[in-house]
Phi, psi and omega in degrees: 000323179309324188289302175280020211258145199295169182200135188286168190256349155189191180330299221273359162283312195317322199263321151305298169322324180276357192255334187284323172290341197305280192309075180252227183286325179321265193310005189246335145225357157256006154301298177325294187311318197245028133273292185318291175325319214251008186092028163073254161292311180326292175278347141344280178307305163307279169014271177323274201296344165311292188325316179304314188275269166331295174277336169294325170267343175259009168267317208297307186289353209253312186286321214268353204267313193296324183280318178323297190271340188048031137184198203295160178322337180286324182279317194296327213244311168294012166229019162237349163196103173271010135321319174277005178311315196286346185310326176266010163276311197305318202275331186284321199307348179266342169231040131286309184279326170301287180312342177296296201276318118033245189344279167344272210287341183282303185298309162311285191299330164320320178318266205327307177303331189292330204280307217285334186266013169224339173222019177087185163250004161298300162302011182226302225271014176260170209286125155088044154300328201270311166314308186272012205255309189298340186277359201281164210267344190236325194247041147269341171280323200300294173315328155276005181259340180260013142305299177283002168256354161280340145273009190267319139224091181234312192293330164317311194288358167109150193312303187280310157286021198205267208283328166289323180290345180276304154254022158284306214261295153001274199311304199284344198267347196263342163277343169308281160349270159348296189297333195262321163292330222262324176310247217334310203271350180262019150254017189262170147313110217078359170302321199284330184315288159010277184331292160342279180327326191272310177273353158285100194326129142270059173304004149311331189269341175293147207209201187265353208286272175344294158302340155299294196309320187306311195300329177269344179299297186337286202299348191249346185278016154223019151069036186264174167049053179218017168065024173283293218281319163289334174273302203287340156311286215302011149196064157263118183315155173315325200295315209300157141272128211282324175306310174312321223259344170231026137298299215302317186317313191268004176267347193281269185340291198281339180301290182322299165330309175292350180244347162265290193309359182268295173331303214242304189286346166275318182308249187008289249257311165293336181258331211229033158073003185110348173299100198271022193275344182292340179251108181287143185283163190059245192267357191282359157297301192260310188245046182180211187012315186287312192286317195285354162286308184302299170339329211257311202284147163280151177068027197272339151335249217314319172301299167287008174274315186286312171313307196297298178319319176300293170346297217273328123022254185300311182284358180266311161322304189279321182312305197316293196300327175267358161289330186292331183293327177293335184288332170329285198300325188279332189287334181284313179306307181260356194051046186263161182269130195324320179288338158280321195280344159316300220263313173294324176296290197305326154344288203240078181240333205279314181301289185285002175282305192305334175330285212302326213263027166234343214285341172258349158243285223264276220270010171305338180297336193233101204205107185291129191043027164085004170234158156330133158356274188327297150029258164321308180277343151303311186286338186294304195276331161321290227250347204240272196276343171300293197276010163307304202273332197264011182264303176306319175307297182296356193263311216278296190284350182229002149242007207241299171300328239013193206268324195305000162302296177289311198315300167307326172296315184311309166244070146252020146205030160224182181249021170038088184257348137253057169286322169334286176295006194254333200304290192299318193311292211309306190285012202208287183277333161308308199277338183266300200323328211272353129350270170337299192289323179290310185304316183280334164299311173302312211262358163303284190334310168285354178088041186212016158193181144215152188232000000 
């Protein structure tokens, strides 16, 4: 398998594909909410000093687990200790669990693009559009199945014909894009307060809340402890550098981020008088608030066309990416050939996509810990096994492999200049924040604090 195995054709696809799964739904609508929630420049900032440190050593260590070994999470921790085998089950179980509902919500937005390019944003701003459309009995499986078969072959044609050609042509229209809404809304009327808002410290508000919240945004918005990142190593060529190559990843990521909060908290901020309670997280945001703001804007048709085509973009990148890693794991794991192991994500994107894309109608009835289907396998995979997995990678590579393992791959072709910090973050500070983040995530889910 190995032999064979796909390989990007140089940095800048590797960086674009790793940048196109970073830049999804995370940053597009829960960036926005909890900078606005968390004080604005304040959590920026903290933000911003997460990426460097934090995030930056478990992306660095995670493409370096992957080029080293060549190949996906299920095979890398078995083959440098297979005492440690199971670290790569745990980890294929997250973008298994992931890519169904993924899909689901890719499948929301495919709706949207239809509605705003055939009936305006006036039919989508109207009230309980978005409610009757996810209860409707069919056509959230129909949108998630043509959601997921536009990613099934883009990921069919293979790393170099499929997914770098795929996010070569994306990345750069989906930061054009970005750049060209967040101008249109930080000219409207009443936007600059917003603007103010978004970029102004509010250090009252900094708290412990805060600094949680930057941290899971950070861990779950640049796609760490989901084998993306061990799959898109194991095929990044020998030559790249690896340090530069996940600057360029965190610089595409947080630039996006910064431009959805440009995009979406002045537009807000302008449709609801300065209310910053209008921008609510998750989908009641991007499908219930975005349309009846665009509703609200001259040119907002044309406008909300664009936004979705960015949208539909960002979840298509990232759906790409985590489809390819399950086709990775199965083809390292069963020794399938690309084109079955295609046919098998889709199989069962298509089976666990319907819980979700039915769970709010047909299937409302049935609700594992008191949530929806989708809900649910967000919180499993989310709030559980993500920082689960990223505890374990830093327990396993920086006391069992040690850090001179990555350092060396790392530098045959960087001089690795923050190794210093990456040596203390993987053994010492990555594992307690990550703690933090699994604790706080769990007893948030349940309700029993928030963040």
């Amino acid at each position: 398998m190995n032999k064979k195995r796909g390989s990007f054709s140089s940095r800048i696809g590797f960086v674009l594909a790793a940048a196109g799964s970073a830049v999804g739904l995370g940053n597009l609508w829960r960036f926005p909410y909890l900078a606005a929630k968390y004080g604005g420049g304040t959590f920026l900032l903290i933000y911003i000093i997460l990426a460097v440190t934090f995030g930056y050593s478990l992306m660095t260590a995670e493409i370096t687990l992957g080029r080293s070994t060549r190949l996906s999470a299920v095979g890398a921790y078995d083959k440098l200790n297979k005492k440690f085998h199971f670290i790569g089950l745990l980890t294929c179980l997250v973008p298994i669990i992931i890519v169904p509902y993924y899909g689901v919500i890719g499948g929301w937005i495919v709706k949207y693009m239809a509605v705003f390019i055939k009936d305006g944003a006036a039919a989508a701003a109207t009230d309980n559009y978005f409610t009757n459309f996810i209860t409707n009995p069919w056509q959230p499986f129909f949108f998630l199945v043509v959601f997921i078969t536009i990613t099934a072959v883009i990921v069919s044609m293979g790393v170099k014909g499929g997914i770098e050609k795929a996010s070569t042509l994306m990345m750069p229209l989906l930061i054009v894009l970005s750049i060209i809404i967040a101008l249109y809304s930080i000219t409207r009327p009443g936007a600059w307060e917003g603007v103010k808002y978004y970029f102004t410290p509010h250090l009252s508000d900094v708290s412990p809340n805060t600094l949680l919240g930057a941290m899971g945004q950070m861990f779950y918005s640049m796609s760490l402890a989901m084998g993306i990142m061990v799959t898109y190593g194991s095929y990044m060529p020998d030559g790249e550098d690896i340090e530069k190559s996940v600057g360029q990843i965190e610089l595409f990521d947080t630039g996006v981020a910064l431009l959805a909060g440009l995009m979406i908290i002045p537009a807000v901020f302008a449709f609801s008088g300065g209310d910053s309670e209008a921008l609510n997280a998750g989908p009641g945001l991007m499908f219930v608030t975005m349309p009846k703001v665009f509703a609200s804007m001259q040119l907002g048709t044309l406008i909300g066309i664009t936004f979705f085509v960015l949208v539909f973009f960002a979840a298509l990148t990232s759906c790409i990416s985590l489809y390819e890693t399950v086709v990775s794991i199965l083809g390292d794991r069963f020794h399938m050939n690309r084109r079955n192991a295609c046919i098998v994500t889709y199989i069962i994107c298509i089976v666990l996509g319907l819980l979700s894309a039915m769970g709010y109608g047909t299937l409302s009835g049935i609700q594992p810990l008191g949530m929806a289907f989708l809900d649910f396998f967000d919180f499993i995979s989310n709030s559980v096994l993500m920082p689960i997995v990223a505890l374990l990678s830093c327990l396993f590579l920086g006391w069992v492999v040690g850090i001179d393992y990555i350092a060396k791959e790392v530098k045959k072709n960087s001089s690795f200049r923050r190794e210093p910090m990456f040596r203390v973050m993987i053994r010492w500070i990555a594992p307690i924040f990550l703690v933090a983040i699994l604790v706080s995530s769990v007893m948030s889910a349940l309700g029993i604090i928030s963040i």
